[in-house]
Every structure is written in C-alpha cells, then in structure tokens.
C-alpha positions in Angstrom: 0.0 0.0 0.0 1.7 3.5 -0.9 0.9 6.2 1.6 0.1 9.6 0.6 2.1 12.1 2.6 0.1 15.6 2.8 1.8 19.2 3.7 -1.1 20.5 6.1 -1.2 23.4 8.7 -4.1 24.5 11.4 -5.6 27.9 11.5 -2.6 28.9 13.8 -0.2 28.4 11.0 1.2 24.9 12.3 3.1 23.1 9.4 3.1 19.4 10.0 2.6 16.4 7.4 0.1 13.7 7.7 0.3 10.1 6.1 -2.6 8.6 4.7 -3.6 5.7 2.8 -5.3 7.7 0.1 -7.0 11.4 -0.5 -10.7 9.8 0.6 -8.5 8.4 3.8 -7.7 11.9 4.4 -10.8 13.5 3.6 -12.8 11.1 5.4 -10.4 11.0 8.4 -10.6 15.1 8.1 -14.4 14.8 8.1 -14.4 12.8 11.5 -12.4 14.9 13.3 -9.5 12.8 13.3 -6.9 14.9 12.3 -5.5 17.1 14.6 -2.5 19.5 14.9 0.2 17.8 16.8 1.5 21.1 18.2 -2.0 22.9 19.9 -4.9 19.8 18.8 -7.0 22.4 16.7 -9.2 20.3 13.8 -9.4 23.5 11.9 -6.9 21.6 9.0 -6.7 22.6 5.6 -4.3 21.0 3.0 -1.0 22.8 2.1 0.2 23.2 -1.5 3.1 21.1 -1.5 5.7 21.1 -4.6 5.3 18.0 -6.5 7.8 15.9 -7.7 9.2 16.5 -11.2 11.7 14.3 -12.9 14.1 16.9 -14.5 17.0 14.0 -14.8 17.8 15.0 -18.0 18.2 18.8 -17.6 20.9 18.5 -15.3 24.3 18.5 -17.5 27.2 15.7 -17.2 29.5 15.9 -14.5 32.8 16.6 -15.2 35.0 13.0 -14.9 37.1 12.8 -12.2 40.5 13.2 -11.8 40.9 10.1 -9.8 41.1 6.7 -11.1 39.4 4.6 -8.5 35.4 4.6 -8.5 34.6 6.3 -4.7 31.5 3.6 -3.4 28.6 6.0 -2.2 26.3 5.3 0.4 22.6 4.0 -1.0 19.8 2.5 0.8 16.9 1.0 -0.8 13.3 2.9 -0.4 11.1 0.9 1.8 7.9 -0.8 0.1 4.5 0.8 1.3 4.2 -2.3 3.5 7.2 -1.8 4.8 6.8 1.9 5.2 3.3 1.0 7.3 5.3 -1.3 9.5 8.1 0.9 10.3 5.6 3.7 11.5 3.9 1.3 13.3 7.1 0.4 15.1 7.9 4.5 15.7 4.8 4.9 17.4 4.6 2.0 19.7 8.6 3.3 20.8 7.2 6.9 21.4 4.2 5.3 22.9 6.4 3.4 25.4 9.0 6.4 25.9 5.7 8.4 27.0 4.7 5.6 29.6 7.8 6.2 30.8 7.5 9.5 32.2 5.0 10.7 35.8 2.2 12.5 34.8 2.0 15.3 36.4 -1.2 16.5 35.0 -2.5 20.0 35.8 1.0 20.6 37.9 3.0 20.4 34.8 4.0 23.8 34.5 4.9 24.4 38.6 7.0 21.1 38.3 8.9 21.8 35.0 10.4 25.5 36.8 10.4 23.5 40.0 12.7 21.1 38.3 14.9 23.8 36.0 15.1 25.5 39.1 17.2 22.7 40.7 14.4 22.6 43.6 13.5 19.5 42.8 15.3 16.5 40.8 14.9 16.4 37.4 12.8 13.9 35.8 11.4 12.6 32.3 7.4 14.4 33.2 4.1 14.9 31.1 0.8 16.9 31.8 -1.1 19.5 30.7 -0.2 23.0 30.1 -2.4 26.5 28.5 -0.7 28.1 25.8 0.4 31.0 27.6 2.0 28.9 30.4 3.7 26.9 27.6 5.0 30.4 25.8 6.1 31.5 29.5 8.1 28.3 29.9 10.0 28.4 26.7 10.8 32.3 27.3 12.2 31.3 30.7 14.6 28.7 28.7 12.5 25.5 29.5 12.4 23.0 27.4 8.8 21.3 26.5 7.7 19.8 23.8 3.8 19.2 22.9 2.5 15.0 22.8 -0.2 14.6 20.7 -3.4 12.6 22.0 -2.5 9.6 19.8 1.0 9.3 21.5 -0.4 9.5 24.8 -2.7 6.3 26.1 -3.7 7.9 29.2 -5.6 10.6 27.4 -6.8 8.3 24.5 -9.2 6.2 27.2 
C-alpha cells in the first residue's frame, strides 16, 4: 500500500505532514475529526500546496569526470515498500508510545513542576501533563524546554 504524505497546517499556522492511505482516507479521516495539529490539537486543517515531484534528470548537465582513477563507493539505501513503510511507522509509534509511559504524569502541575525542576528545587525527571498556551509560551521564554504529545502518542488521554 503506498501512503500519501500531505503538507497540512491548522488555522494557527502549524506546518506538519500527515500520512494517509489515500485522499478519501484523508478526507474522510478530516471529516471525523481525526486529524488534529500535533502542536496545539485544533481540527481547523486545511491541506497545504506542496511542490510535486518532477523528474528533471535530463536537464541537469554531465559531471565533469574525475581526476581520480578509483570509483569512490557511495552510500545508498533501498526505499522501503508501502508495507514496509506502514510497519516501520507502526514500530515508531509504539517506541514513542512506550518512551511516553515512561515518564510521571504530572497533569495540571506540569508547569509548577517543569520550573520547579529547571530551578534545581527538585530533581529532574522525564514528566508529562497539561499546560495553556500562555504557560507553555512562559516556559520556553524562561529557557525551559517542553515539547507538545499529541493525544494519539499519549494512552492515558486516548481512554
């Protein structure tokens, strides 16, 4: 199965690609109100134009030949089949998934524990929870480090 990989962004102007099987995936998925930004969880998505792929092969001009005699070995990997492509994502998300178990949930007190924790006042620790906007935007001005999980990558909040 080949996966269609679309450029989209929510009203906020959050660029982020989603993978789907096909465009009725997408649009059905879309219609649902499955597909979220991964960076604030709006579902107002549209679809981004994204530059297609052209095959311009033959207007690039020969390279010059080398100098050297030997043939230098270059570095190539094989594109994975759409099978292949499903399974690997498959095996991303369930390693994010278990990263995510990994860390307390701190809920509500995530903001309070992430200075508590930059602060030194407290040991630092991999933690999770939820955050507004504005205390996210205070954190990163005060140099802390957060980064937003989405729902799916999060099984406590997907119950």
């Amino acid at each position: 199965m080949a996966l269609k990989v679309f450029d989209l962004s929510c009203e906020h102007d959050h660029v982020f690609e989603g993978w789907f099987s096909s465009q009725d995936s997408y649009q059905d998925q879309l219609a649902r109100g499955l597909v979220r930004c991964p960076v604030c969880h709006s579902g107002q998505i549209t679809r981004r134009v994204s530059a297609p792929h052209l095959n311009v092969s033959h207007l690039r001009a020969e390279p010059a030949p080398r100098a050297e005699s030997a043939p230098q070995a270059r570095a190539a990997v094989a594109a994975p089949s759409g099978d292949q492509m499903a399974r690997l994502q498959a095996e991303v998300l369930r390693q994010i998934r278990r990263i995510v178990r990994q860390t307390d949930d701190v809920g509500a007190r995530f903001a309070d524990e992430a200075r508590r924790m930059h602060s030194g006042e407290i040991e630092e620790r991999p933690i999770r929870g939820t955050a507004s906007a504005e205390e996210c935007r205070e954190l990163v001005e005060e140099g802390i480090s957060i980064m937003p999980i989405p729902d799916i990558l999060d099984d406590d909040r997907l119950q």
